[in-house]
ROFISE-407331 format. One record per residue (C-alpha): x, y, z. Coordinates in Angstrom, 1 decimal, padded with zeros to 4 digits. Layout:
<atoms>
ATOM:c1:c2:c3
ATOM:X:Y:Z
...
</atoms>
This chain:
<atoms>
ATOM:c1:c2:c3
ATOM:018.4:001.5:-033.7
ATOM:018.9:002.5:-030.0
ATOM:019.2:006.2:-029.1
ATOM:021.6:008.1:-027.0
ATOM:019.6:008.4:-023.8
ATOM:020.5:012.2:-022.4
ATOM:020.4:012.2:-018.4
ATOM:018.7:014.8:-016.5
ATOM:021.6:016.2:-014.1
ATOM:019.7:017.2:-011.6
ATOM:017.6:014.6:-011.1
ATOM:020.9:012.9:-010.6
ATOM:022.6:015.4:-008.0
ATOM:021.9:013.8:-004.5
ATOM:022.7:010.0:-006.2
ATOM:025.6:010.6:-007.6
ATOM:027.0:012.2:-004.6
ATOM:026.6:009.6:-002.8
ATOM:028.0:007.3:-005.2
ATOM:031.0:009.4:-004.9
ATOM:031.2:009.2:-001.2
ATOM:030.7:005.4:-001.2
ATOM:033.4:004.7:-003.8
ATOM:035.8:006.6:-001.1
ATOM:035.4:002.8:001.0
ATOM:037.4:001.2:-001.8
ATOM:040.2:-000.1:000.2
ATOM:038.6:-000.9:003.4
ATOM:035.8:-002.9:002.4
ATOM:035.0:-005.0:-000.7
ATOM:033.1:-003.5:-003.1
ATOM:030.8:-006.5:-003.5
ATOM:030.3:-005.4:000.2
ATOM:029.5:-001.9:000.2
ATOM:025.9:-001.7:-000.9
ATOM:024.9:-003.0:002.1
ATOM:027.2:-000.2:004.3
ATOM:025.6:002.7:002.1
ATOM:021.9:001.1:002.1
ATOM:022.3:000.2:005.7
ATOM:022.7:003.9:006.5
ATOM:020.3:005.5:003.8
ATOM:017.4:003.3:005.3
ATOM:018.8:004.6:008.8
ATOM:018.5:008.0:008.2
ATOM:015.2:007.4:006.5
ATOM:013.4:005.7:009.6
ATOM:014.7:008.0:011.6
ATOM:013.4:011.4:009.3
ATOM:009.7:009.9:009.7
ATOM:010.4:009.3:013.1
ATOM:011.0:012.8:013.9
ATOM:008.2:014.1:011.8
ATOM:005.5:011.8:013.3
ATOM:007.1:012.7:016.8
ATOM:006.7:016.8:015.9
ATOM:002.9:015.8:015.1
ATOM:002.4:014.6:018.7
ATOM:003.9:017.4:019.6
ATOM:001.9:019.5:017.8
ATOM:-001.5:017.8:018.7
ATOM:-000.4:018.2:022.3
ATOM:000.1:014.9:022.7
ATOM:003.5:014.8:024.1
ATOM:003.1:012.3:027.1
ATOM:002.8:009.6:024.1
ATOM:006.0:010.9:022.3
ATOM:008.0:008.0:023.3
ATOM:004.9:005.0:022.7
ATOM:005.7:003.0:020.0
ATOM:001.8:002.5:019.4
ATOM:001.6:005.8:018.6
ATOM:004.0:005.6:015.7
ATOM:003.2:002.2:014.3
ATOM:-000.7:003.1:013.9
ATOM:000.5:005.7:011.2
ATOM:002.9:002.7:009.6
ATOM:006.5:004.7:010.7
ATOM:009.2:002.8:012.9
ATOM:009.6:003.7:016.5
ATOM:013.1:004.6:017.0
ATOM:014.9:004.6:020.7
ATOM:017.1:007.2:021.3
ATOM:020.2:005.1:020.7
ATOM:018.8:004.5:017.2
ATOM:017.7:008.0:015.8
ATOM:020.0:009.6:013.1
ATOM:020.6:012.6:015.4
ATOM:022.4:010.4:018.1
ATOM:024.5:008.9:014.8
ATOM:025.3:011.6:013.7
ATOM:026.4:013.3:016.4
ATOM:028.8:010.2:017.4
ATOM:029.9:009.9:014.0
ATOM:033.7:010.4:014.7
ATOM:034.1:008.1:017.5
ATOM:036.0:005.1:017.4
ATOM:033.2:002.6:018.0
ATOM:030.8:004.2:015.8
ATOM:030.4:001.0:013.7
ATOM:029.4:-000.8:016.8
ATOM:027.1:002.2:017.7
ATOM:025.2:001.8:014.1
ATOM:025.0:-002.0:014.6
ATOM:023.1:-001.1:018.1
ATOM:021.2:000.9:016.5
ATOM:019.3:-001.2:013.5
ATOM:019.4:-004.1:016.0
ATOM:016.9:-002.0:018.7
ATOM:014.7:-001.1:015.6
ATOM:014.4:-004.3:014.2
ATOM:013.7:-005.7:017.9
ATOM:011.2:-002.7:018.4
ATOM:009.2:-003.3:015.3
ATOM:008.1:-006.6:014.2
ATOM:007.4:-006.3:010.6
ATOM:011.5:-005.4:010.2
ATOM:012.3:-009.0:011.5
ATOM:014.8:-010.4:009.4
ATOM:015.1:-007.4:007.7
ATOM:018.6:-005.2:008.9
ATOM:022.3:-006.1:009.2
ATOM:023.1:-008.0:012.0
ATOM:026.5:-006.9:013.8
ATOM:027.4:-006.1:010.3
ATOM:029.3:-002.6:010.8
ATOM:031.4:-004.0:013.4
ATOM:032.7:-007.3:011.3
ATOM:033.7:-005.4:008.6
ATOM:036.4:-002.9:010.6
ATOM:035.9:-000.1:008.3
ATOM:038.1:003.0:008.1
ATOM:036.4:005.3:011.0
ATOM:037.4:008.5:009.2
ATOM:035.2:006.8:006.0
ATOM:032.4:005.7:007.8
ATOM:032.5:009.0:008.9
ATOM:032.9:011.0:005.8
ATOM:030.0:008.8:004.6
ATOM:027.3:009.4:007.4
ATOM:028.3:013.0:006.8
ATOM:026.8:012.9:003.5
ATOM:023.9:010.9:004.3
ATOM:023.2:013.0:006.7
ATOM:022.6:016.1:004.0
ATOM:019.5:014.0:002.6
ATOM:016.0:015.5:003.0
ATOM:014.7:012.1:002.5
ATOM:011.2:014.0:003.0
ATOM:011.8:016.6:000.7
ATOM:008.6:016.0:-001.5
ATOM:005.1:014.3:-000.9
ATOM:005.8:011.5:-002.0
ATOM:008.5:010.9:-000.1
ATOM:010.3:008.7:-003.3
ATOM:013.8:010.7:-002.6
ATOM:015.0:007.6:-000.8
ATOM:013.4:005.4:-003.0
ATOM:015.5:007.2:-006.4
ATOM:018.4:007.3:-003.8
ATOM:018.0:003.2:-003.1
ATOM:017.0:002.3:-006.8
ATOM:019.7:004.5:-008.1
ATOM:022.3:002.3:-005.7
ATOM:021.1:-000.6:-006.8
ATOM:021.6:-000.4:-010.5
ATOM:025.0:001.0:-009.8
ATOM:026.2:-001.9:-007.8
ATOM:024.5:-004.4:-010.6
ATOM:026.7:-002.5:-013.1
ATOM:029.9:-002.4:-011.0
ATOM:029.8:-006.3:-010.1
ATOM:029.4:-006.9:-013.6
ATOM:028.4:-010.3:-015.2
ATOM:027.7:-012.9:-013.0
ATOM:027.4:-011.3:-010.2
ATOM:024.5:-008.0:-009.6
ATOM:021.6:-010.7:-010.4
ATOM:019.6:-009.1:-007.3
ATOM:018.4:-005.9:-009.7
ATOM:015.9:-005.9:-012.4
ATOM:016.3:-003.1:-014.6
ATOM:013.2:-000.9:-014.0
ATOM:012.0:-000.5:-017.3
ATOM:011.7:-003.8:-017.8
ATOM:010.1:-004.4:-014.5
ATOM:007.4:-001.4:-015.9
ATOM:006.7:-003.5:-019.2
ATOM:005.8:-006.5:-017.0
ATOM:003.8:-004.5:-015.0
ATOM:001.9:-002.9:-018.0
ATOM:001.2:-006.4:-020.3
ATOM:-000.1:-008.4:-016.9
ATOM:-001.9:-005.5:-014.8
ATOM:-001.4:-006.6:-011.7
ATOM:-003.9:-004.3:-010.3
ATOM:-006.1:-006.5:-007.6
ATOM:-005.3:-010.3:-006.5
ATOM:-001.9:-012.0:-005.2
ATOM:001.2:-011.0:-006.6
ATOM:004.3:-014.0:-006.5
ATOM:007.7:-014.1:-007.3
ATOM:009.6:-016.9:-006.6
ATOM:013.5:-015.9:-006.9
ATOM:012.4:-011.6:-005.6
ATOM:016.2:-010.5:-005.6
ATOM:016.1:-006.9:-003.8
ATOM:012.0:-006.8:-004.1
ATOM:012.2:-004.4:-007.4
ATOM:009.0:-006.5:-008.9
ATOM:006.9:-005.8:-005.7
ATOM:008.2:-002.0:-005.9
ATOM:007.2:-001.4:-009.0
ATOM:004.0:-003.3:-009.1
ATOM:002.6:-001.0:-006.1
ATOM:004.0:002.3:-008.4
ATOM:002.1:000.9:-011.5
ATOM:-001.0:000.7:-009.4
ATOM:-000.7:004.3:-008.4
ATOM:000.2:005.3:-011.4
ATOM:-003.1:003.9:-013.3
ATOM:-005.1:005.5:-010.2
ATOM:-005.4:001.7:-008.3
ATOM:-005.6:000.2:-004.9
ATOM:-002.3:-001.0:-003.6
ATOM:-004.4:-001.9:-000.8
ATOM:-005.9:-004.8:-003.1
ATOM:-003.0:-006.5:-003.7
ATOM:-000.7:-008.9:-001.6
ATOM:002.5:-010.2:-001.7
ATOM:004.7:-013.2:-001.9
ATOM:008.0:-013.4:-003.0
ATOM:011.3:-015.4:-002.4
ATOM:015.2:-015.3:-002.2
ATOM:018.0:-017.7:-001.8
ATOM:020.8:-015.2:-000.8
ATOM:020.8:-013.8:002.9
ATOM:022.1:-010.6:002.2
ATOM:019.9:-010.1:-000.9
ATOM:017.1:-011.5:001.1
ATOM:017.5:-008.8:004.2
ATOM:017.6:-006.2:001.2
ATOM:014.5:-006.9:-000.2
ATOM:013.0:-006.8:002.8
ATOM:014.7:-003.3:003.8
ATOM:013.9:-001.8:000.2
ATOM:009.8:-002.8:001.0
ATOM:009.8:-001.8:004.4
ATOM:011.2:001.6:003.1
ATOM:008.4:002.4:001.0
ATOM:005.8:000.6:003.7
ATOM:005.0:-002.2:001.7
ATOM:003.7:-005.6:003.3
ATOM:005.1:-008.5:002.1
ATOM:005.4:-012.3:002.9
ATOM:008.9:-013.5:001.9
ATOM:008.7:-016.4:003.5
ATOM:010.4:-017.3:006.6
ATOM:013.8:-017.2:005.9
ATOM:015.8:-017.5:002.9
ATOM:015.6:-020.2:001.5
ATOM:016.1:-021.9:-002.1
ATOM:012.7:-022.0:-004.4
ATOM:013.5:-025.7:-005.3
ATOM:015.1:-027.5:-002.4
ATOM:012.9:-025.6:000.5
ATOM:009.7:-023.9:-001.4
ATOM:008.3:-021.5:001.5
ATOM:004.7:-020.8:000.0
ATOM:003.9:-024.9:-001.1
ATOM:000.0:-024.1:-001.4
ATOM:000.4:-020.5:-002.9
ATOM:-002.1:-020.2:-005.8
ATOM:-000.9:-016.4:-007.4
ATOM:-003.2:-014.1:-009.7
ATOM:-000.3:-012.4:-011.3
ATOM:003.6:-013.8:-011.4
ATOM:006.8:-011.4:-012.3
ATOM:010.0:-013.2:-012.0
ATOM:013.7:-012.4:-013.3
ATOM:015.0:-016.0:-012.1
ATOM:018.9:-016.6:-012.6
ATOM:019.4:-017.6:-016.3
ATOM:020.8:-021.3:-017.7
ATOM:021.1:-021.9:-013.5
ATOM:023.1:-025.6:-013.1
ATOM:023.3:-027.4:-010.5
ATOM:020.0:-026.5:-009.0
ATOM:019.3:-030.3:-008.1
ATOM:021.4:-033.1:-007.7
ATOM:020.5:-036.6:-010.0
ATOM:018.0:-038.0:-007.5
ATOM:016.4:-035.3:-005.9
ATOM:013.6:-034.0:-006.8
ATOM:012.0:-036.1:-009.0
ATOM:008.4:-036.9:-008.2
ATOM:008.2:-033.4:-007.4
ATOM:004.2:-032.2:-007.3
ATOM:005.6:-028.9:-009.4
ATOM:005.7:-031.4:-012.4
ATOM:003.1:-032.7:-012.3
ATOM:001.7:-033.7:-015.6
ATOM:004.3:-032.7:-017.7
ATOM:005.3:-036.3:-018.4
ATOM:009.9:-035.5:-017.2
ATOM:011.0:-033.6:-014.7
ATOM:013.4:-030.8:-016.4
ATOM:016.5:-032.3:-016.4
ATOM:019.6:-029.7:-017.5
ATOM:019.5:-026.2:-016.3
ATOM:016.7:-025.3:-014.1
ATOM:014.9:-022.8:-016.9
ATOM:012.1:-025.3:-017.2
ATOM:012.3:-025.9:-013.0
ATOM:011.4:-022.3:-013.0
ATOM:008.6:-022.1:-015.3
ATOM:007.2:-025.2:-014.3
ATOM:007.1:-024.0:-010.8
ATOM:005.3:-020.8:-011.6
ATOM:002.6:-023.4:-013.6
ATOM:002.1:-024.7:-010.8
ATOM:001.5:-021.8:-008.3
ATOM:-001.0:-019.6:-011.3
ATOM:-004.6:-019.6:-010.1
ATOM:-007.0:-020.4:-012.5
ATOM:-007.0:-016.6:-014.2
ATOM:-003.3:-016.6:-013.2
ATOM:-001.1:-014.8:-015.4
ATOM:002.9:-014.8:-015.0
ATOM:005.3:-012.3:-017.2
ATOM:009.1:-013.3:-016.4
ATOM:012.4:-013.3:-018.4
ATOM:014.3:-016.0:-019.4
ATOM:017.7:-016.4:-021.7
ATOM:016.9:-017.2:-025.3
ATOM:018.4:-020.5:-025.1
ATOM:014.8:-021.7:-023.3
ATOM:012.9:-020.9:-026.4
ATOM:014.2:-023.6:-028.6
ATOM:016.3:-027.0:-027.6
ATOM:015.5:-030.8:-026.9
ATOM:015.5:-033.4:-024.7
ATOM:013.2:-032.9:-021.8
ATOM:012.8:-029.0:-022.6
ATOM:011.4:-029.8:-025.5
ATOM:008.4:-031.8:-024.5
ATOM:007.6:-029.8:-021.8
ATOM:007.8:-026.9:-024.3
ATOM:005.8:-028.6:-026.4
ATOM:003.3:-029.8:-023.8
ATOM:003.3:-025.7:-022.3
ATOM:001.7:-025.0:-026.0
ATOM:-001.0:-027.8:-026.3
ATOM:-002.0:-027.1:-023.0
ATOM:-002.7:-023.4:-024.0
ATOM:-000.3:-022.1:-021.3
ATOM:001.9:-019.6:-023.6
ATOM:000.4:-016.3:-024.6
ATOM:003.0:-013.6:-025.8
ATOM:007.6:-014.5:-026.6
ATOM:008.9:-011.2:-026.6
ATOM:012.2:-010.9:-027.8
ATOM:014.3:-008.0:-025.1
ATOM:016.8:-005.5:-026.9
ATOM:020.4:-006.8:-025.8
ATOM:022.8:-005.0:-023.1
ATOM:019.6:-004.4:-021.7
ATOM:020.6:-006.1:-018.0
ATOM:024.1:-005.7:-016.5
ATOM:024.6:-009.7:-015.9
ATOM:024.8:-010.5:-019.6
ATOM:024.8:-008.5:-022.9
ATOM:023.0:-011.1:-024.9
ATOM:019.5:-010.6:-025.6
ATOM:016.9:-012.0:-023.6
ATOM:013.1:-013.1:-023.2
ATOM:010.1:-012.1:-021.7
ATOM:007.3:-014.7:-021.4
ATOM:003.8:-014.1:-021.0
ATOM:002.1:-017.3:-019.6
ATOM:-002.1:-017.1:-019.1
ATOM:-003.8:-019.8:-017.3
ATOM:-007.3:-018.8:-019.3
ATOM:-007.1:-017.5:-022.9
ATOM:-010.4:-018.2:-023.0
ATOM:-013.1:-015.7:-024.3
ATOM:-014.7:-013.9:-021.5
ATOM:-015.3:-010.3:-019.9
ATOM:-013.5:-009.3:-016.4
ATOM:-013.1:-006.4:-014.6
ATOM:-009.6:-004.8:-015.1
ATOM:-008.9:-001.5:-012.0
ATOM:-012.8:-000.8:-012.3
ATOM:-013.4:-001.0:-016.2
ATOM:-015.3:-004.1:-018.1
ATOM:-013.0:-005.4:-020.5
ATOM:-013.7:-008.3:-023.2
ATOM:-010.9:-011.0:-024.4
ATOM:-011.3:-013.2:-027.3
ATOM:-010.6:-016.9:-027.2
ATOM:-007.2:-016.9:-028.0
ATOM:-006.4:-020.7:-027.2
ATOM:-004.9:-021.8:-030.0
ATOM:-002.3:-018.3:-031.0
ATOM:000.8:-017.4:-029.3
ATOM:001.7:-013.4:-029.7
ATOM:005.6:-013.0:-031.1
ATOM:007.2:-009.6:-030.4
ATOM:010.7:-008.9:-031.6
ATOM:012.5:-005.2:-029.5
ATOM:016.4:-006.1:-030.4
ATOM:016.4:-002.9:-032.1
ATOM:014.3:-000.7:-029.9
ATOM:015.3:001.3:-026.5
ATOM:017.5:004.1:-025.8
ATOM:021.2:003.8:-024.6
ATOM:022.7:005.1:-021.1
ATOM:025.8:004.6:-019.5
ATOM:027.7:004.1:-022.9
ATOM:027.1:000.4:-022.9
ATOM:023.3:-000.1:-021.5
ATOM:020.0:-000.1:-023.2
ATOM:016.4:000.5:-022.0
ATOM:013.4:000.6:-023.2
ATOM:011.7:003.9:-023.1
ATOM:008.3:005.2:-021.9
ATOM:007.0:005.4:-025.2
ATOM:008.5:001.7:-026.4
ATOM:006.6:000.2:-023.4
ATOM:003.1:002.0:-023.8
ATOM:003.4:000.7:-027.8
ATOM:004.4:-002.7:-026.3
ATOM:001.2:-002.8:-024.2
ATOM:-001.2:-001.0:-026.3
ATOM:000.0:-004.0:-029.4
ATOM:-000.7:-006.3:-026.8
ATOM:-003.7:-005.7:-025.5
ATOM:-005.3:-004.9:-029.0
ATOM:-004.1:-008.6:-029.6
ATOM:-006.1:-009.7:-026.6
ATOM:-009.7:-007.8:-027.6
ATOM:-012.4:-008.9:-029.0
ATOM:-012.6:-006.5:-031.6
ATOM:-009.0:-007.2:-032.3
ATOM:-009.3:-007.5:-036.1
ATOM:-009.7:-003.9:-036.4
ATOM:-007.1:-003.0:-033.9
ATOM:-004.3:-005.0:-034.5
ATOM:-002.0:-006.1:-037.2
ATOM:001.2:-008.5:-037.8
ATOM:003.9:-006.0:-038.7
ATOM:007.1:-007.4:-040.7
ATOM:010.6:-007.1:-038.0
ATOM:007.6:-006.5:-035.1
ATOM:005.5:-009.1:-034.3
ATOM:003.4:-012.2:-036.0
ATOM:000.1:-013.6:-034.4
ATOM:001.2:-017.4:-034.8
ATOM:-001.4:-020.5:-035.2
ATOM:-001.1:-023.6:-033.8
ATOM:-000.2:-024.9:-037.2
ATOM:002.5:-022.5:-037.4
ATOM:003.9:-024.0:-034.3
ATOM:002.9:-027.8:-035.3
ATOM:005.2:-026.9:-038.3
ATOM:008.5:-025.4:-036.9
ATOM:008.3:-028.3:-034.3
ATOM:006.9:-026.1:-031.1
ATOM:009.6:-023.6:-031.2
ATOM:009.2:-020.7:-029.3
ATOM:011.9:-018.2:-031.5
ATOM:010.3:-015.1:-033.0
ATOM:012.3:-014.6:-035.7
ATOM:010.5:-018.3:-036.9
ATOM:007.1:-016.7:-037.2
ATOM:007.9:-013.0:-037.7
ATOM:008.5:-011.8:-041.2
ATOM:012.0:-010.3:-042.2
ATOM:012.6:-008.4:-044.9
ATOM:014.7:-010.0:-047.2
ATOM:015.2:-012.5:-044.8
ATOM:017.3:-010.2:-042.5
ATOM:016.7:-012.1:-038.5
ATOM:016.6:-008.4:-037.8
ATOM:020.1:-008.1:-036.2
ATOM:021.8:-005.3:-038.4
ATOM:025.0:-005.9:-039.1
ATOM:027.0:-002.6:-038.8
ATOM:025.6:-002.3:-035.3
ATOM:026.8:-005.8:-034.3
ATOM:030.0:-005.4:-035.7
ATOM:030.7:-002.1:-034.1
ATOM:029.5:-003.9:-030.5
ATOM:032.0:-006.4:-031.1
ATOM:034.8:-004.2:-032.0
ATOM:034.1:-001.9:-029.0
ATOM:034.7:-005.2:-026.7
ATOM:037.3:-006.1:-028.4
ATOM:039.3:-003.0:-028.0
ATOM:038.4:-002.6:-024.0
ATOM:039.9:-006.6:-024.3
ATOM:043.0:-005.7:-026.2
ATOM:044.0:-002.7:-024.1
ATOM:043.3:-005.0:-020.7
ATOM:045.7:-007.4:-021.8
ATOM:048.0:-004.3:-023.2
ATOM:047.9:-003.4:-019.7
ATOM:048.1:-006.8:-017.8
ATOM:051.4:-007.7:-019.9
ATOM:053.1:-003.9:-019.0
ATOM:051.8:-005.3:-015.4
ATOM:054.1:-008.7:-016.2
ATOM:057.0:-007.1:-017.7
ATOM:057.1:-004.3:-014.5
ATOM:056.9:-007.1:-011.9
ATOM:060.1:-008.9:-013.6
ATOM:061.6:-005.3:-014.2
ATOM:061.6:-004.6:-010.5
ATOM:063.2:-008.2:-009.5
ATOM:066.1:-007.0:-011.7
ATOM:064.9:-009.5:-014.7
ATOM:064.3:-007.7:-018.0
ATOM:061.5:-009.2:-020.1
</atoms>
């Protein structure tokens, strides 16, 4: 059963702030549009804070004829900044009437300044909107209160940007928010795969979350990020130029291709072969390729059909396909992949024989803000072969596993925030893990266990026998034969919804009858 998740206030202080000041643009700007005004601005101040201190270091080594040499600023990876870009000079300009246009000038000079930001920052995108001066203003005016180098690790705009982020995701609601991966989920990826040294891919990046928190992981487990590259991919523009803002604000190189582009239709990394693959690709996504197209696509290739309905199968099928030969991918998919016919199922089918699908883990529900079903996270390995490798410096040994698929069922594990949200905790995701890779040893009969409403070590022949389905709750044991959805806790779900949709339509019909009242027609 989920617990109630108590926030830390404090950690909270400078975000929500913020939060408060940005909701103040409702009514001059969309609020589908406003992440980018607030994010535009945080990254603004934030160049511009490392600009200063790198500049006060010149200073200080009596180097002041270089102050103002962009060589001297990108050698220690911080953005040179013109004097019509730095925060100082917005700031101080904040009130007057073409401050918009003064904030476009300035992101354009430092993207045109500094290579790696190419593609990155807003284009004329202050100006276009005509925001409210006296908001814009308010706005920079709280921005302008962030140390965003308060501590070493300089994360405060990172917490600031992540925290933005996931409030955005939540206010767009379903549908819509599909740039953010919740974090914790990002972290349990990052913990069953260990993308500690190689090439890291993922082919529909969103805002760049899976990069972010592949570098923290590797920092956190005493790594080198400097072992590692990136490749990722996005089909939005706008979501594209975040992802590439949120990197570049925590220094981390990446290839994103050359544009945005669509994975399918314009693939921008064709001969990519990837060690590790995270991916949160749009679920049940139609439309993704019209009758004709794409059929003798090389991403197919020897699975008999191209996938046919939604593009779920385009999307593992194209990760196949990019895995090096010790490739392993972790990425979440809706539940409705894990079972169904037609083309699905002999791909399915063919994933299995071929040895492809190592772990189904089974994602507590409400646990993303685009849907409140529960969802799937698939571990694919392209050798579950026996053998010993070096994992971040240590010799570790894997058992042929070639013929077993790992089942993991969380529905009723994580903690709850926001009222409606669930996540899984730091705890949940280290038992997670340490299941997992017990699984994976050699000595794994002494270390692991099937547990009952937990998770089942399938054969082959359990698969041959529930005709290649991929569901957990087909393998793992229930007691009594619950499916291990509790009853009293989905009915109180659906009664919550149903009172927030009874009292909209309360609402929407004193809306109606108002509208007719004021016309002079009682209802």
């Amino acid at each position: 059963m989920a617990k109630q998740n108590t926030p830390n206030p404090k950690s909270k202080n400078i975000e929500e702030t913020l939060w408060q000041s940005c909701d103040k643009l409702r009514g001059s700007v969309e609020p589908s549009e406003y992440k980018h005004v607030v994010l535009g601005l945080i990254f603004l101040k934030f160049a511009s804070d490392k600009f200063e201190e790198r500049k006060a270091e010149l200073i200080a080594e009596g180097k002041v004829k270089y102050v103002e040499m962009k060589e001297f600023y990108n050698m220690k990876n911080v953005f040179f900044l013109e004097e019509i870009s730095r925060w100082s000079f917005i700031s101080k300009n904040a009130k007057q009437n073409d401050i918009a246009l003064k904030i476009d000038t300035a992101l354009h000079t430092i993207e045109k300044d500094n290579p790696a930001l190419k593609g990155a920052l807003p284009d004329n995108y202050f100006s276009r909107l005509g925001l409210d001066r006296t908001k814009l203003a308010s706005l920079i005016d709280k921005v302008n209160e962030i140390n965003t180098l308060e501590d070493e690790e300089q994360d405060i705009v990172g917490r600031v940007y992540e925290y933005f982020l996931r409030k955005f995701a939540i206010k767009e609601g379903k549908g819509k928010g599909e740039f953010y991966t919740p974090k914790t989920i990002v972290n349990l990826i990052a913990e069953l795969i260990e993308p500690y040294k190689g090439i890291i891919y993922d082919p529909a990046c969103g805002s760049g979350g899976m990069f972010v928190q592949s570098i923290k992981f590797i920092e956190n487990h005493q790594g080198n990020k400097q072992e590692v590259s990136i490749y990722g991919q996005e089909y939005t523009k706008t979501t594209y130029k975040l992802a590439k803002m949120n990197l570049a604000i925590r220094g981390i190189s990446a290839n994103l291709g050359e544009k945005d582009a669509d994975t399918f239709a314009n693939d921008q990394h064709k001969d990519l072969k990837a060690d590790f693959i995270m991916a949160n690709p749009p679920f049940n996504q139609k439309d993704w390729r019209a009758e004709n197209e794409l059929l003798d696509d090389p991403r197919w290739r020897g699975y008999d059909v191209p996938p046919k309905s939604n593009a779920n199968y385009g999307w593992i099928l194209n990760m196949v396909s990019k895995l090096s030969e010790n490739g392993v991918a972790g990425f979440i998919l809706a539940n409705g992949a894990l079972s169904g016919g037609g083309e699905e199922y002999k791909i399915r089918r063919k994933l299995i024989e071929n040895n492809l699908v190592e772990a189904i883990i089974i994602i507590p529900r409400n646990t993303f803000y685009t849907t409140d079903i529960s969802v799937t996270l698939w571990i694919l390995n392209k050798n579950k072969k026996e053998r010993t490798t070096e994992i971040n410096g240590k010799q570790k040994s894997y058992r042929n596993r070639e013929k077993e698929i790992l089942f993991m069922d969380l529905r009723r594990w994580g903690s709850e925030y926001e009222k409606k949200f669930v996540e899984l905790t730091t705890d949940d995701i280290e038992k997670v893990a340490e299941n997992y890779h017990n699984w994976q040893q050699t000595d794994y009969k002494t270390t692991y266990k099937d547990i009952p409403e937990f998770c089942k070590s399938a054969s082959f022949k359990d698969m041959e026998d529930n005709d290649f389905s991929l569901v957990p709750s087909k393998y793992i044991e229930f007691v009594d034969g619950d499916s291990g959805i509790d009853f009293d806790t989905e009915m109180k779900r659906i009664q919550k919804e149903f009172k927030v949709l009874i009292k909209e339509e309360k609402q929407s019909q004193e809306q109606i009858v108002n509208a007719f009242k004021t016309l002079g027609y009682e209802l």
